[in-house]
C-alpha positions as CSV (number, residue, x, y, z in Angstrom):
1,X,-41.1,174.6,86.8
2,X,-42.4,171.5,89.0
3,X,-44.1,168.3,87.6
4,X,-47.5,167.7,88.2
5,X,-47.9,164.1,89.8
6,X,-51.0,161.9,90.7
7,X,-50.4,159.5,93.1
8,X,-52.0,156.0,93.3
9,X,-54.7,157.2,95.6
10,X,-55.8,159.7,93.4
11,X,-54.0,162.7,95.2
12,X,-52.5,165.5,93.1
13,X,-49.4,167.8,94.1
14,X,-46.2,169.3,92.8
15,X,-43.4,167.6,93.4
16,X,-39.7,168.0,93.1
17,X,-38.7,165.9,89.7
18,X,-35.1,165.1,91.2
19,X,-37.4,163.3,93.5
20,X,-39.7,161.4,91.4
21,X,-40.3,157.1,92.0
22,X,-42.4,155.3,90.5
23,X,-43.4,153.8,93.4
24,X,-44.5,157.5,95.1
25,X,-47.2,158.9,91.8
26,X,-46.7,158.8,87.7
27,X,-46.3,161.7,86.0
28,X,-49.4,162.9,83.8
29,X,-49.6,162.9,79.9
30,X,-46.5,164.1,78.8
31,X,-47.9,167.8,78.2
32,X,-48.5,166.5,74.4
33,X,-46.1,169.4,73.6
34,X,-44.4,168.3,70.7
35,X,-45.3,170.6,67.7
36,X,-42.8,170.8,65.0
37,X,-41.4,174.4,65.3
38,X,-42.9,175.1,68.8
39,X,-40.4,172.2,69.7
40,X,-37.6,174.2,70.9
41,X,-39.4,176.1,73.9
42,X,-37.6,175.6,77.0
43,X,-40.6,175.7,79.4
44,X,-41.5,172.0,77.8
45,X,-38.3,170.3,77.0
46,X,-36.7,169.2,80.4
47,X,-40.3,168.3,81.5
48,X,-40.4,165.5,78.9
49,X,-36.5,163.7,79.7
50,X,-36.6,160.6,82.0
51,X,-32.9,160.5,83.2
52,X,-32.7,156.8,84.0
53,X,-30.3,155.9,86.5
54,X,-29.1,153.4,89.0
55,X,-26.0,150.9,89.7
56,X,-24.6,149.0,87.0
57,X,-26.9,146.0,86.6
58,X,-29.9,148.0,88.0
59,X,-32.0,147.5,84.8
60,X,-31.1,151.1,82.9
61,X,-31.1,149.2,79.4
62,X,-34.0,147.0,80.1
63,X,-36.2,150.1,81.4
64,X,-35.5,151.3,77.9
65,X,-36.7,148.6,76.0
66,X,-39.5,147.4,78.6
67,X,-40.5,151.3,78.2
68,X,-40.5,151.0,74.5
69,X,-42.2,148.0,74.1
70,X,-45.1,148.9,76.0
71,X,-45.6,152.0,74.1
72,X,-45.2,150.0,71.0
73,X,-47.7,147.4,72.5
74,X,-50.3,150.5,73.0
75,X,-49.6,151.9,69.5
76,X,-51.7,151.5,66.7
77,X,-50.0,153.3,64.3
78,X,-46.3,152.8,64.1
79,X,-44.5,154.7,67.1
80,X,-41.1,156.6,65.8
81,X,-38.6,155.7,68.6
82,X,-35.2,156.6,67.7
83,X,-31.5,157.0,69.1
84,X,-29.7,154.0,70.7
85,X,-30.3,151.0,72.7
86,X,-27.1,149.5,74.2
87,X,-27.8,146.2,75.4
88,X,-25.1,143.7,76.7
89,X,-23.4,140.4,75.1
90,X,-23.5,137.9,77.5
91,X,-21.5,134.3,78.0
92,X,-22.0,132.0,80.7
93,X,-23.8,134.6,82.9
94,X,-20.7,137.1,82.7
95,X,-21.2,140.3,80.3
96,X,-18.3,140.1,77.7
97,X,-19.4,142.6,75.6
98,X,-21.8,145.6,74.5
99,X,-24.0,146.2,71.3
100,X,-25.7,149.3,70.0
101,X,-29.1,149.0,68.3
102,X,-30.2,151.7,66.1
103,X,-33.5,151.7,67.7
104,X,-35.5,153.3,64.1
105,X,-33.9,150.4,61.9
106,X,-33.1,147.3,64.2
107,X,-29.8,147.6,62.5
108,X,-27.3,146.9,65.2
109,X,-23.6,146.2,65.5
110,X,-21.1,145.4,68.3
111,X,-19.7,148.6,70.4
112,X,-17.6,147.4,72.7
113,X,-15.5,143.9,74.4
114,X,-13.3,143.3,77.4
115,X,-10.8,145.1,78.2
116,X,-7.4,142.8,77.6
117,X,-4.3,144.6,78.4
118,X,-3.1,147.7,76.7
119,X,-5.4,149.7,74.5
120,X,-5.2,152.7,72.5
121,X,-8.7,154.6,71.7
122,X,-12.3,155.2,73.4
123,X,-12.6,153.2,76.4
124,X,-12.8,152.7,80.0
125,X,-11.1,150.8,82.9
126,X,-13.0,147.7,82.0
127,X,-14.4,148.5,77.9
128,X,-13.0,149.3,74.9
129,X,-14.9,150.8,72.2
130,X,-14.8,150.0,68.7
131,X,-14.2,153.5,66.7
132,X,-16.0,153.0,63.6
133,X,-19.2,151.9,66.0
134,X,-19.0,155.0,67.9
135,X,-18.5,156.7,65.0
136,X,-21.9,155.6,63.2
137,X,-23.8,155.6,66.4
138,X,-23.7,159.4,66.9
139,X,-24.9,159.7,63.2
140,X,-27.8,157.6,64.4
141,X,-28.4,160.2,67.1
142,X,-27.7,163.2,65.0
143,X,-30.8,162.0,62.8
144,X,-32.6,160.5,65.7
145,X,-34.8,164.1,66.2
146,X,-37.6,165.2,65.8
147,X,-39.1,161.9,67.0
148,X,-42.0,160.9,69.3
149,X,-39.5,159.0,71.7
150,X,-36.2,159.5,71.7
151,X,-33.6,156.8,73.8
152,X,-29.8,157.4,74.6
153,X,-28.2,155.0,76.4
154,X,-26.1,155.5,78.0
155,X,-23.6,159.1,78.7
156,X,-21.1,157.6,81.4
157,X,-17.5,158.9,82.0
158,X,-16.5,159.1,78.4
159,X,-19.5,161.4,77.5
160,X,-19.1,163.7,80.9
161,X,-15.8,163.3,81.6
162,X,-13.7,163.4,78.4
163,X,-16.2,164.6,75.6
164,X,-16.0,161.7,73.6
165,X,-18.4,158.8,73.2
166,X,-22.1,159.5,72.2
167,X,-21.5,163.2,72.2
168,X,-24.4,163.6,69.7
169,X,-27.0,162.0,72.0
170,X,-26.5,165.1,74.3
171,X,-27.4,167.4,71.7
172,X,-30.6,165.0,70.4
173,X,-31.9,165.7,74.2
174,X,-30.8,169.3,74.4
175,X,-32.7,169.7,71.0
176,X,-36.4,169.0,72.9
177,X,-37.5,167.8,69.2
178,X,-39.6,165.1,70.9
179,X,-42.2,163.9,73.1
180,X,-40.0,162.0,75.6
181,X,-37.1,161.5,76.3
182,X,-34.7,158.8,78.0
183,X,-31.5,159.4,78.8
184,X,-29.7,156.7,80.8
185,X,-27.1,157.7,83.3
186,X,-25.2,155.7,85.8
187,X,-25.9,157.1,89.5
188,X,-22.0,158.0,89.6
189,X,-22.3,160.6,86.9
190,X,-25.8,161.5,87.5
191,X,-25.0,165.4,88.6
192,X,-23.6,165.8,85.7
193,X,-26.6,165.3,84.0
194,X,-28.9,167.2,86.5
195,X,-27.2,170.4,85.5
196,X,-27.3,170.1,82.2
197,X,-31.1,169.6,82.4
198,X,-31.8,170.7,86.0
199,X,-36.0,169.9,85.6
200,X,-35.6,166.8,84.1
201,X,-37.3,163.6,86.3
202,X,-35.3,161.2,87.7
203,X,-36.0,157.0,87.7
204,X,-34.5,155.8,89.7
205,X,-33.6,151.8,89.9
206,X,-32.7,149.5,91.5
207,X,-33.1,145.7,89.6
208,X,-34.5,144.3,87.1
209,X,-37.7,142.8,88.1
210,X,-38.4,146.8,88.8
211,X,-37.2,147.9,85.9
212,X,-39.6,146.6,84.0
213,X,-42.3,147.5,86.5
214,X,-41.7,150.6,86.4
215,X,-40.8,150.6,82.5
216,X,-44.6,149.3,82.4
217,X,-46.0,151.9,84.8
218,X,-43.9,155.3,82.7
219,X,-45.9,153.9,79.6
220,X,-49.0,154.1,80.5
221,X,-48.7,157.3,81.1
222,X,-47.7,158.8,78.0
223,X,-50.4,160.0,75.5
224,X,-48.6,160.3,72.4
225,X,-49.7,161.5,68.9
């Protein structure tokens, strides 16, 4: 099923959702499809996820929380956003480490440092996770749905490539017990995710200044309830 887009100029088409920039149209209200039981119908679910991607350092994490706060900005009533927000530790403009954010609480704790020699557990060429983090993150995301807005970033190589990591994140956005989705995905892996949810739209970035344009653009579409 394609995505109905309307352009800047007021122009209205289908368009291919692997394609979609924010730059070319902005999707329209997000179908307001969310209805408790009704939740699970396939014909909605994929048309609601935002796979975020890009480089590392494109912006993924600050779409996210551009995206939210300008839905939160709009909100009168409280706005249930759940799942995780991963943003970096930085020192002396290098990133030394990573923190997740449980993003219904605030409550957040540190995920993941440097790489420094051997290490034994969750990790990757350059991070290593802390277990017990990872551990109580995917509870977050196990009881992040149903929610309006649901957030999981990120699924890299340990998630795709080794089934480990924030396995329960995939699941929250397979569940379509939401509004919208976004599900942050570096470019690298990013087939990985377009066949697990082959009509999901694609954002593309590229830095942060357009990140958070485009963060700011996505918002304003949404007409949530």
């Amino acid at each position: 099923m394609g995505i109905l887009w309307c352009c800047p100029e007021g122009a209205r088409g289908m368009a291919d959702p692997r394609q979609a920039s924010w730059k070319e149209g902005f999707v329209l209200p997000a179908l307001r499809a969310y209805a408790g039981g009704n939740a699970e119908r396939s014909e909605w679910r994929s048309e609601r996820l935002l796979l975020v991607t890009g480089a590392i350092g494109a912006g993924k994490t600050t779409f996210c929380k551009t995206f939210i706060d300008s839905l939160r900005d709009r909100s009168a009533a409280t706005l249930d956003v759940a799942g995780i927000l991963t943003p970096g530790l930085w020192q002396a403009g290098r990133k030394v480490g990573i923190e997740a954010m449980d993003l219904r609480t605030g409550e957040t704790r540190h995920l993941a440092c440097l790489r420094n020699g051997a290490f034994e557990g969750q990790g990757t060429a350059k991070w290593a996770f802390h277990p017990g983090t990872v551990e109580w993150a995917n509870h977050v995301l196990a009881k992040a749905v149903p929610c309006k807005v649901l957030v999981v970033d990120e699924l890299g190589p340990l998630e795709w490539l080794r089934g480990e990591g924030f396995m329960a994140g995939m699941e929250a956005a397979d569940s379509g017990r939401y509004q919208c989705a976004l599900v942050v995905v570096r470019d690298a892996l990013l087939e990985h995710a377009i066949h697990r949810w082959p009509q999901a739209v694609e954002v593309r970035l590229e830095s942060i200044t357009q990140a958070r344009e485009a963060a700011s653009h996505w918002a304003q579409t949404l007409e949530l309830r």
